[in-house]
Rosetta silent file (secondary structure, phi, psi, omega in degrees, C-alpha in Angstrom):
SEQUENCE: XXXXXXXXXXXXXXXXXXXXXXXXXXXXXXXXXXXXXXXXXXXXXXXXXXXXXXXXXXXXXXXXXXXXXXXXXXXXXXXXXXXXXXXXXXXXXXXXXXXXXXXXXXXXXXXXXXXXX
SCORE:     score description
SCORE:     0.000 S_00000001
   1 L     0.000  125.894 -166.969   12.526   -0.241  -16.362 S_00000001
   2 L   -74.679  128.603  153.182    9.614   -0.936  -14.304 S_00000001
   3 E  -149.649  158.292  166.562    9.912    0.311  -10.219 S_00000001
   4 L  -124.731  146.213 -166.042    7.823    0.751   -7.339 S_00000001
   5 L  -138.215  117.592 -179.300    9.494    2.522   -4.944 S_00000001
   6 E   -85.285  145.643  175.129    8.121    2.626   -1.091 S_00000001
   7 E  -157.840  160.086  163.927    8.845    4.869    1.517 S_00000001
   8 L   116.502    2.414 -172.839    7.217    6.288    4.915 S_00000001
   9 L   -78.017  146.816 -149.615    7.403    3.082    6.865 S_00000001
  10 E  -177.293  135.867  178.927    8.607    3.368   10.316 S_00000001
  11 E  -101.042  134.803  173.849    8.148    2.346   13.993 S_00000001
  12 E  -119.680 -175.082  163.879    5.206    4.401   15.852 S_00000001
  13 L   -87.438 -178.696  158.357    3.153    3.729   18.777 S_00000001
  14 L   -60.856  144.631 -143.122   -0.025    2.243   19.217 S_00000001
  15 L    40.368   16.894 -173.194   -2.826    4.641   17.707 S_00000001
  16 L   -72.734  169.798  179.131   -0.091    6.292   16.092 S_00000001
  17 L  -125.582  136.285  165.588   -0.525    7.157   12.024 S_00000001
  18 E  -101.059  169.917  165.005    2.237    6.396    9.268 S_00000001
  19 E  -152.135  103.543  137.156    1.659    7.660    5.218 S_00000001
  20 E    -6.373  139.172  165.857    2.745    5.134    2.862 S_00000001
  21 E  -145.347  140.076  156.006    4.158    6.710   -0.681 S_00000001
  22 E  -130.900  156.453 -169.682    4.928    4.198   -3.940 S_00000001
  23 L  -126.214  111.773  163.109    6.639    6.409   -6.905 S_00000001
  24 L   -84.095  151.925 -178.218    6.028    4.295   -9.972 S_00000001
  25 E  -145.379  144.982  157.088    8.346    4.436  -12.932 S_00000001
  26 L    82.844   10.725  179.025    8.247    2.824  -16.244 S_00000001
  27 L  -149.739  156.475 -167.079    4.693    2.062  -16.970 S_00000001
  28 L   -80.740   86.219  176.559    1.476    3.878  -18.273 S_00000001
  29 H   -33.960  -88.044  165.777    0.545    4.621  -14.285 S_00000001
  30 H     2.494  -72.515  148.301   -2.591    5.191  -14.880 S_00000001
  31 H   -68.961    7.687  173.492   -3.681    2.407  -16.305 S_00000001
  32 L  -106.617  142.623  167.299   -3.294   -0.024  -13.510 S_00000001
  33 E  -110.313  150.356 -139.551   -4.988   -0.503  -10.562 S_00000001
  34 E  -123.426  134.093  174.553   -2.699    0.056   -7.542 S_00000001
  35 E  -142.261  161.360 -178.094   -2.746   -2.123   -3.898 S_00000001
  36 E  -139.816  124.166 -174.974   -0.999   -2.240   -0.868 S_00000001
  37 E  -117.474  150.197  149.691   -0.345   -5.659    0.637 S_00000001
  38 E  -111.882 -167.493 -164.312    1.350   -6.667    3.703 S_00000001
  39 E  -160.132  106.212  175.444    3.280   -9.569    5.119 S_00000001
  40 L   -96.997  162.120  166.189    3.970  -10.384    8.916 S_00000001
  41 L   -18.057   73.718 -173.578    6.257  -12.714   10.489 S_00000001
  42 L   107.356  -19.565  176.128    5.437  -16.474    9.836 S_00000001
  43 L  -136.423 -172.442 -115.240    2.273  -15.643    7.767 S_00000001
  44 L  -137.375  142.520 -156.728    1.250  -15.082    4.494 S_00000001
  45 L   -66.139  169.379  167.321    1.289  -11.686    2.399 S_00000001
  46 E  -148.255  146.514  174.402   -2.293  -10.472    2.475 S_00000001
  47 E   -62.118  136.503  165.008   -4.127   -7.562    0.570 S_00000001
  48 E  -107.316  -30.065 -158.662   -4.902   -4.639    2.625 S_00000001
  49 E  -146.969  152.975  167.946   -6.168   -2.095    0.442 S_00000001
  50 E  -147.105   93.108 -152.874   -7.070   -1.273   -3.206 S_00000001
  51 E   -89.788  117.855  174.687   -7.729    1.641   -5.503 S_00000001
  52 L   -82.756 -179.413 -174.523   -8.829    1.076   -9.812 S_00000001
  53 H   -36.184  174.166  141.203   -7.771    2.837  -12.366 S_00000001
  54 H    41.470   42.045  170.076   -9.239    6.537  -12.366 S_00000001
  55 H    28.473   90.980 -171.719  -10.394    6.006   -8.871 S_00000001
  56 L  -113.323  -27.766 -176.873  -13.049    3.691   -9.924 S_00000001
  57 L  -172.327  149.312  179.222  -13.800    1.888   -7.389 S_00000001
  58 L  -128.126  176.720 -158.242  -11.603    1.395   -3.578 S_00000001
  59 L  -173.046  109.230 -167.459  -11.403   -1.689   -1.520 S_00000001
  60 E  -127.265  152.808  169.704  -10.321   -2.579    2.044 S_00000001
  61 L   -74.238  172.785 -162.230   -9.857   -5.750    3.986 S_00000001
  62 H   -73.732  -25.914 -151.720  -12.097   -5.582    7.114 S_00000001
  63 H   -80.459  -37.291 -163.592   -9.106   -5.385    9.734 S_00000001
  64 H  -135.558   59.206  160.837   -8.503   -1.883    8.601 S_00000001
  65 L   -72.639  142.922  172.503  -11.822   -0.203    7.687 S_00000001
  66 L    77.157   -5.900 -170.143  -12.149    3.192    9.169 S_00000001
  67 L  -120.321  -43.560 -162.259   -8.901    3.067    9.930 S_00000001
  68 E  -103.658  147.530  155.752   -6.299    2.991    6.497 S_00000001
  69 E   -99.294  101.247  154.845   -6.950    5.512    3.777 S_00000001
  70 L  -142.082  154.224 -158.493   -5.753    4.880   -0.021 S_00000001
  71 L  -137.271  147.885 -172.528   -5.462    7.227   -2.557 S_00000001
  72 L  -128.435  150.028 -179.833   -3.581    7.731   -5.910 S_00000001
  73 L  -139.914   91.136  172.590   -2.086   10.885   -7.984 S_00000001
  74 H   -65.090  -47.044  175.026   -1.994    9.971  -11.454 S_00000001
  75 H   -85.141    9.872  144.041    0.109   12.836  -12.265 S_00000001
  76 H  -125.288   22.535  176.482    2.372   11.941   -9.910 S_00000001
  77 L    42.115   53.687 -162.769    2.380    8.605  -10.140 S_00000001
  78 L  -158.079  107.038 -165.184    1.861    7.907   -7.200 S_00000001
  79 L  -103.581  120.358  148.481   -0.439    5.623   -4.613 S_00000001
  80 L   -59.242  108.836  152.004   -1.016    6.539   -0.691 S_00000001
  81 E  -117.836  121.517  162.664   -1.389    4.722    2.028 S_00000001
  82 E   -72.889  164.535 -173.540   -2.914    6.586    5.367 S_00000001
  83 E  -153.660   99.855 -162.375   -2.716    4.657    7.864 S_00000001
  84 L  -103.137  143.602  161.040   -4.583    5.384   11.121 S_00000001
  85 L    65.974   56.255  175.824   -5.052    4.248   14.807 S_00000001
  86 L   -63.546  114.699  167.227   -2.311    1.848   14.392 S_00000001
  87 L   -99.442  161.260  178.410   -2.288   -1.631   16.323 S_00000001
  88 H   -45.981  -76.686  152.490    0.663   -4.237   17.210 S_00000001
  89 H    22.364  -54.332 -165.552   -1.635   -6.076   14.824 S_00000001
  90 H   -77.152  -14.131 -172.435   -0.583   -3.554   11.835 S_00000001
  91 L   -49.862  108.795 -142.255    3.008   -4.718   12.160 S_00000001
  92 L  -153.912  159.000  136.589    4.186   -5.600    8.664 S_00000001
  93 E   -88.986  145.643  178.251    6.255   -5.388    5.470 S_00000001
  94 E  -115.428  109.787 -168.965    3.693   -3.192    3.389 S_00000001
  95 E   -96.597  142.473  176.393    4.355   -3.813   -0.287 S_00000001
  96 E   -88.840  160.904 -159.346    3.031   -1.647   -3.198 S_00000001
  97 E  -158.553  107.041  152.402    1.203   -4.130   -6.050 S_00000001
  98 E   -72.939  141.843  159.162    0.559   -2.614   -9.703 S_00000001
  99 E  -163.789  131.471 -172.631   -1.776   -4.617  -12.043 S_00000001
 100 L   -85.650   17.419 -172.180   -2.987   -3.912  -15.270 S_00000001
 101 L   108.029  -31.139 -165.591   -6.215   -5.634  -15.826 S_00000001
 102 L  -119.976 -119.058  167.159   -4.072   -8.416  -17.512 S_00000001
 103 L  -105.868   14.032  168.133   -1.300  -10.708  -16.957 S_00000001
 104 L   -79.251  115.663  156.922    1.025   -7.688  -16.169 S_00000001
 105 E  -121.927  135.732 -161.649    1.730   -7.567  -12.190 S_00000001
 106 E  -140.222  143.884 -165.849    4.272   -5.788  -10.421 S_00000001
 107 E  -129.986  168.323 -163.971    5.516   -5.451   -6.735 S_00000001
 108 L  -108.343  178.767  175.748    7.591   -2.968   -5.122 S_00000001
 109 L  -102.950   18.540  167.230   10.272   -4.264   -2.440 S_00000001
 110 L    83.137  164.390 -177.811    8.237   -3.385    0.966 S_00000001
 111 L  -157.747  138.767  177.483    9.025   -1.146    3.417 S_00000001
 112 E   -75.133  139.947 -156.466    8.799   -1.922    7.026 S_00000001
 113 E  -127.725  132.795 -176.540    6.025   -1.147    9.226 S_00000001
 114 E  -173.443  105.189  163.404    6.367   -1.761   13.317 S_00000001
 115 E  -121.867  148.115  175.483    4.033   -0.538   15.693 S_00000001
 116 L   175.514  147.127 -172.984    4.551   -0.959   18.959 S_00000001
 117 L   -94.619    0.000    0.000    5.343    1.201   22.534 S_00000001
């Protein structure tokens, strides 16, 4: 049985930092490259971040260069998001996103994200 499992989500302040954790189960980890998307109120999920397979290559949307870190631990099965200098802006469900290269894709079931003072 396939899971992504999220956790670390929270409400901080503004410039405050959260760290993201997805625990994968049930798939050859490894082989997938691993994203973290979010979804705000009223708008539409969007990618934030993206790490390949054997940390091949990473990939951030512009809004949070310099700011989000992610990272993966294939022997723990497991993809990181830092998350830094946090704006209202960052407020979100943050979803974990597996895909293997093919028509396998798989999402985790979000974990809330609120910044705000």
């Amino acid at each position: 049985q396939v899971q992504l499992v999220e956790s670390g989500g929270g409400l901080v302040q503004p410039g405050g930092s959260l760290r993201l954790s997805c625990a994968a189960s049930g798939f050859v980890f490894s082989g997938y490259a691993m994203s973290w998307y979010r979804q705000a109120p009223g708008k539409e999920r969007e990618f934030v971040a993206g790490i390949r397979r054997a940390d091949t290559g990473i990939e951030y949307r512009d809004a949070v260069k310099g700011r989000f870190t992610i990272d993966r631990d294939n022997a723990q099965n497991t993809v990181y998001l830092e998350m830094n200098l946090l704006k209202p802006d960052d407020t979100a469900v943050y979803y974990c996103h597996a895909w293997n290269y093919g028509q396998l894709v798989y999402w985790g079931q979000g974990v809330q994200v609120t910044v705000s003072s």
